[in-house]
C-alpha positions in Angstrom: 17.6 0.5 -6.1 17.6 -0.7 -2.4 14.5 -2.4 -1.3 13.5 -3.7 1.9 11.5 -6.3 2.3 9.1 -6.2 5.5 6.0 -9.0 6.5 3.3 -7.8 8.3 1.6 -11.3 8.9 -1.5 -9.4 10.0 -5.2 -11.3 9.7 -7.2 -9.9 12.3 -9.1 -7.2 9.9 -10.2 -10.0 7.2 -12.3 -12.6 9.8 -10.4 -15.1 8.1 -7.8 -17.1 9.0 -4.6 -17.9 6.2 -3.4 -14.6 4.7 -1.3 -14.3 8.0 0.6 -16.9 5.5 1.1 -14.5 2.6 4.4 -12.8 3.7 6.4 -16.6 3.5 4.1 -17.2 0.4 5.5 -14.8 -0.8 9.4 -15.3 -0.5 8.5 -18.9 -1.3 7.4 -17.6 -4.9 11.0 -16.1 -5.1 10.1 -12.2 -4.5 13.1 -11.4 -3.0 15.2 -13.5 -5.6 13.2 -12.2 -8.8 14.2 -8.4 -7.3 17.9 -9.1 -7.0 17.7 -10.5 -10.6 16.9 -7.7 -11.8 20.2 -5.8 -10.1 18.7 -4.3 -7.3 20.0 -4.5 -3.6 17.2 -6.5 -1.7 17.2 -6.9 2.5 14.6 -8.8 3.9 13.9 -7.5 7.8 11.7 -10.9 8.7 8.3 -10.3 10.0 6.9 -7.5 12.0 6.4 -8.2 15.7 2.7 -6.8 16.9 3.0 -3.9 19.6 1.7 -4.4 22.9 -1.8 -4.5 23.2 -3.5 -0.7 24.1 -6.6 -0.9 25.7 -9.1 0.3 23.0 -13.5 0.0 22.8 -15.7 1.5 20.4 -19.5 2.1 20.4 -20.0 -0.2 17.0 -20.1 -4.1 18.8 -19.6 -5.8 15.4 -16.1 -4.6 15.0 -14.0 -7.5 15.4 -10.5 -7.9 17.1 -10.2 -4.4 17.4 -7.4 -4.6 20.3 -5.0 -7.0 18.3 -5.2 -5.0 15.0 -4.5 -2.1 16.6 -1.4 -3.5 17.9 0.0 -4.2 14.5 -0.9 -0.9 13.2 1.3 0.7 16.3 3.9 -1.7 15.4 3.8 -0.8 11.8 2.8 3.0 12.0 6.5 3.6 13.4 8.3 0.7 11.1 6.9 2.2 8.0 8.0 5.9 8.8 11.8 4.5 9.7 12.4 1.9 6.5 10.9 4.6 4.2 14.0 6.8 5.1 16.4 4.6 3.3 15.6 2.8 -0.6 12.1 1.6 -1.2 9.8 -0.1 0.9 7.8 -3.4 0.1 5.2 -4.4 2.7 3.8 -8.1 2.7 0.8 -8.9 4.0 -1.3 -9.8 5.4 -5.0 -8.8 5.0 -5.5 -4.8 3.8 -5.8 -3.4 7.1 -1.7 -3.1 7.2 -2.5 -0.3 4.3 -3.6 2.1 7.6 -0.2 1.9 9.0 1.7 1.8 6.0 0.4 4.3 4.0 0.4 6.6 7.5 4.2 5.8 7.7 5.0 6.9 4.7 2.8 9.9 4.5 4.3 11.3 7.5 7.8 10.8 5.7 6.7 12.5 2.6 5.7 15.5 4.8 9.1 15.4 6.8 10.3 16.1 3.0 8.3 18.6 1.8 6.5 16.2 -0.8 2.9 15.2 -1.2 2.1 11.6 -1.3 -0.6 9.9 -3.8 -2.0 6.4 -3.2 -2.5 4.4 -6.0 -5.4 1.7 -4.4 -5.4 -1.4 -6.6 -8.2 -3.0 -5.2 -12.1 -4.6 -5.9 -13.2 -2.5 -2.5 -12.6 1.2 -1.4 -12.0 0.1 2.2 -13.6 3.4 3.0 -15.9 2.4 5.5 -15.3 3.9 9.3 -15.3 2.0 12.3 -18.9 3.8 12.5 -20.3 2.7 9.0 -18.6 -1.2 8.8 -21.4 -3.3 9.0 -19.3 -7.0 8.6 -17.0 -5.4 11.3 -14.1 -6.6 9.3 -11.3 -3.5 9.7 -9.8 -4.0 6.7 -12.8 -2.5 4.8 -11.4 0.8 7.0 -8.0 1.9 6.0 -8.3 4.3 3.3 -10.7 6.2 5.0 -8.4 6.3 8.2 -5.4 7.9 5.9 -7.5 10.4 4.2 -8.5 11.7 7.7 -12.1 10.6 8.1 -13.4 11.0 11.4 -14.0 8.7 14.1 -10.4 7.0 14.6 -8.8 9.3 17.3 -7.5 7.4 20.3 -8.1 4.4 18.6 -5.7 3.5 15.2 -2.5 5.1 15.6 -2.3 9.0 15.9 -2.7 10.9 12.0 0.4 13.0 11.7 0.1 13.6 7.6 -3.4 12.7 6.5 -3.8 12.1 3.0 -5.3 14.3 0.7 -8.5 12.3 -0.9 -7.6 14.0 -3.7 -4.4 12.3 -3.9 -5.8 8.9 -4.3 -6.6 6.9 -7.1 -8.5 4.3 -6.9 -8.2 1.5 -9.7 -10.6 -1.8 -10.3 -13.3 -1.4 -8.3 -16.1 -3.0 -8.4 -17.6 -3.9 -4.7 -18.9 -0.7 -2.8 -21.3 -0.7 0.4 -23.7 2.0 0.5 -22.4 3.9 2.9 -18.7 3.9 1.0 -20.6 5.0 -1.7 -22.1 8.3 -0.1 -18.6 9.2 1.1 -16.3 8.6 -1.4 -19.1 11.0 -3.5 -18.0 14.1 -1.3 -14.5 13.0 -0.5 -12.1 13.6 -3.2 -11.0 10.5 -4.2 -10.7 9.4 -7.7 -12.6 6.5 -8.5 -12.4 4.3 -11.7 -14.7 1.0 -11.5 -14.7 -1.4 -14.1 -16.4 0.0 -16.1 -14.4 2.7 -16.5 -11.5 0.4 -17.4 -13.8 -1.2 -20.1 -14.8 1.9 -21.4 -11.6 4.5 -21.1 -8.9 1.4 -20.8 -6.5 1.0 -17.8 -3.6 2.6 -19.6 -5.6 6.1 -20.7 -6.7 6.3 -17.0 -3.5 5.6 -15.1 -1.4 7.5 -16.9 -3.4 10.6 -16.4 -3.1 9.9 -12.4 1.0 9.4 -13.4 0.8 12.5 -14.6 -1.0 14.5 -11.8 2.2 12.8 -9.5 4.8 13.7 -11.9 3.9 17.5 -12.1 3.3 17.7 -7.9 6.6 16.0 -7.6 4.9 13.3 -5.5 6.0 10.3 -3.8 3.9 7.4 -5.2 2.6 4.3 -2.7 0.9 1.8 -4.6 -1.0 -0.5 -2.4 -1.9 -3.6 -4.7 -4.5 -6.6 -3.0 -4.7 -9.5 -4.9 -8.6 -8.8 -5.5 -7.5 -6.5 -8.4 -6.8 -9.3 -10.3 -9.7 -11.5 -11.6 -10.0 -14.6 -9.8 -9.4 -16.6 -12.4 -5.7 -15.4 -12.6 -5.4 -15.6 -8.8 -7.1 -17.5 -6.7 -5.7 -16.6 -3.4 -8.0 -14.5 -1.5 -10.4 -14.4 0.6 -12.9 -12.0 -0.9 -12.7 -12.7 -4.3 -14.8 -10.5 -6.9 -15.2 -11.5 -10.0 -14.8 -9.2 -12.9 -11.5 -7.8 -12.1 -8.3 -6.9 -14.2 -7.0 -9.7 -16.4 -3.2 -10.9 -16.4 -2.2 -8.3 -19.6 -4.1 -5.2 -18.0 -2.5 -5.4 -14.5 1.1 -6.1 -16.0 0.4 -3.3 -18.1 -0.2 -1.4 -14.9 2.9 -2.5 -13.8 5.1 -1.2 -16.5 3.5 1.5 -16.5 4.4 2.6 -13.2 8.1 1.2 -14.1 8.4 3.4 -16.6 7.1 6.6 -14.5 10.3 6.3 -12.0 7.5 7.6 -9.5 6.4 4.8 -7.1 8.8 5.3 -3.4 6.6 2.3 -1.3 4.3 -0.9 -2.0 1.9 -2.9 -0.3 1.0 -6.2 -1.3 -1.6 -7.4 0.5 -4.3 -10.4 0.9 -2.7 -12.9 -0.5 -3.7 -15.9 1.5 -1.7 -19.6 0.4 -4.2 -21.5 2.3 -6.7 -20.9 -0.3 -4.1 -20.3 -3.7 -3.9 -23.2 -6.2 0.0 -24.4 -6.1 0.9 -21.0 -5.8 -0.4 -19.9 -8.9 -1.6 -15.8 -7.0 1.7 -15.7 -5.0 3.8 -16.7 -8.5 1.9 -13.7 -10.0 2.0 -11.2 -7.2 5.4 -12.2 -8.0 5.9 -11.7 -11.6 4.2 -8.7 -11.8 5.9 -7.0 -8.8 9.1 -8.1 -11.1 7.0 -6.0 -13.7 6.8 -3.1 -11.6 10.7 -3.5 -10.9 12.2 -3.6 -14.3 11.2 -7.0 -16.2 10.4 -6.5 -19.4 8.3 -9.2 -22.0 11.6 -11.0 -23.2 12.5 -11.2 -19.5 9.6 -13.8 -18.3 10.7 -17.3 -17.4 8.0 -20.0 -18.3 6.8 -21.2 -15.1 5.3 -24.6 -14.4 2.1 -24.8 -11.8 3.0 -29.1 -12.4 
């Protein structure tokens, strides 16, 4: 498979400085290397450059640096539909707010070929709020609701081409949802499975009824994975850690998983932040288990050493 490897060193949407880092954190941990291990054809494009700077307001006064992350979602809006036209895409970030451009990007190439895309949202938060509803101001609590087509982005983010269909998206590990994301995600679509649901149904039963749903539409499959899936005691390096999330087996069980479905055509990984990671310990296993989702099986895994 060719993949192309793209950083979108974006932090503006978290309020917090260091996951700007994650993109180098990430080659660092060998991404690139652990890829063409596993016999596929890996370019590396560097880091996206930020668009020039539109002049853009809103009524809500608690969004924050609205101007310079709307210059990276320009920037990546346009990247994302032209690297999507040639292997598989694999966007590091960067805080979660990249997911608006990306996931636009690529939507707007499944349309050009007649295919519906699905998101698969591995994440502790929705990100559903609009720049109406976010009360932190933080925009990357926003991007799924932007690429399902929720109102209130026009002349601001990037133009829509192909909105999502909500009920295209699945969203797996949840377990941190404002009020407000609550009431819409109710009457939106989207397919929600907290926790909970994991601990009841099990993360395999659950995702593979979503791979199925892809598999008969003959969809193209993003999977945008922030490090909050994972329980923080398995990676540390994030800014908004929640605890409670999916444990080292369940989330490489995800990742074969979607291996095995042949179905995923882009990726996000997003959030990571090295500033806050213990000796690398969330970018080694963003790593690994994008290795998982690439083709490593069990008998495959080097022992890795955190000394």
């Amino acid at each position: 498979m060719h993949c192309t490897l793209l950083g979108v060193p974006v932090q503006s949407g978290s309020g917090r400085k260091g996951c700007n880092m994650g993109p180098n954190g990430l080659r660092a941990a060998g991404l690139g290397e652990a890829l063409a291990g596993l016999g596929h054809d890996v370019v590396d494009l560097g880091d996206l450059e930020p668009a020039p700077r539109r002049a853009v307001s809103h009524p809500n006064a608690k969004l924050k640096a609205l101007g310079e992350t709307v210059s990276w979602l320009d920037a990546l809006y346009d990247k994302a539909f032209e690297i999507s036209g040639n292997g598989l895409p694999i966007f590091m970030g960067g805080d979660h707010v990249m997911a608006a451009a990306s996931v636009a990007g690529v939507s707007r190439r499944a349309k050009e070929q007649g295919r519906p895309l699905f998101v698969l949202w591995l994440d502790a938060h929705p990100d559903f709020h609009t720049l109406e509803s976010t009360e932190s101001g933080n925009l990357h609590g926003t991007p799924a609701a932007y690429f399902t087509g929720r109102p209130g982005f026009g002349g601001i983010f990037p133009p829509l081409d192909a909105p999502v269909d909500p009920r295209n998206v699945c969203m797996l590990g949840i377990r941190s949802v404002d009020p407000p994301e609550r009431a819409a995600l109710k009457e939106s679509g989207v397919t929600v499975h907290d926790m909970r649901a994991i601990d009841e149904s099990g993360i395999a039963a659950l995702l593979s009824s979503f791979l199925d749903t892809v598999a008969a539409e003959d969809g193209m499959l993003h999977v945008s994975f922030d490090v909050d899936f994972l329980d923080p005691s398995v990676a540390p390096g994030v800014g908004t850690t929640v605890p409670g999330g999916a444990t080292f087996r369940e989330a490489h069980l995800v990742m074969e998983m979607l291996h095995d479905s042949e179905l995923v055509t882009s990726l996000d990984l997003v959030e990571l932040n090295p500033f806050l990671d213990e000796r690398g310990k969330a970018a080694i296993l963003m790593t690994d288990l994008t290795a998982s989702l690439f083709g490593r099986r069990v008998m495959d895994r080097p022992t890795r050493s955190y000394g």
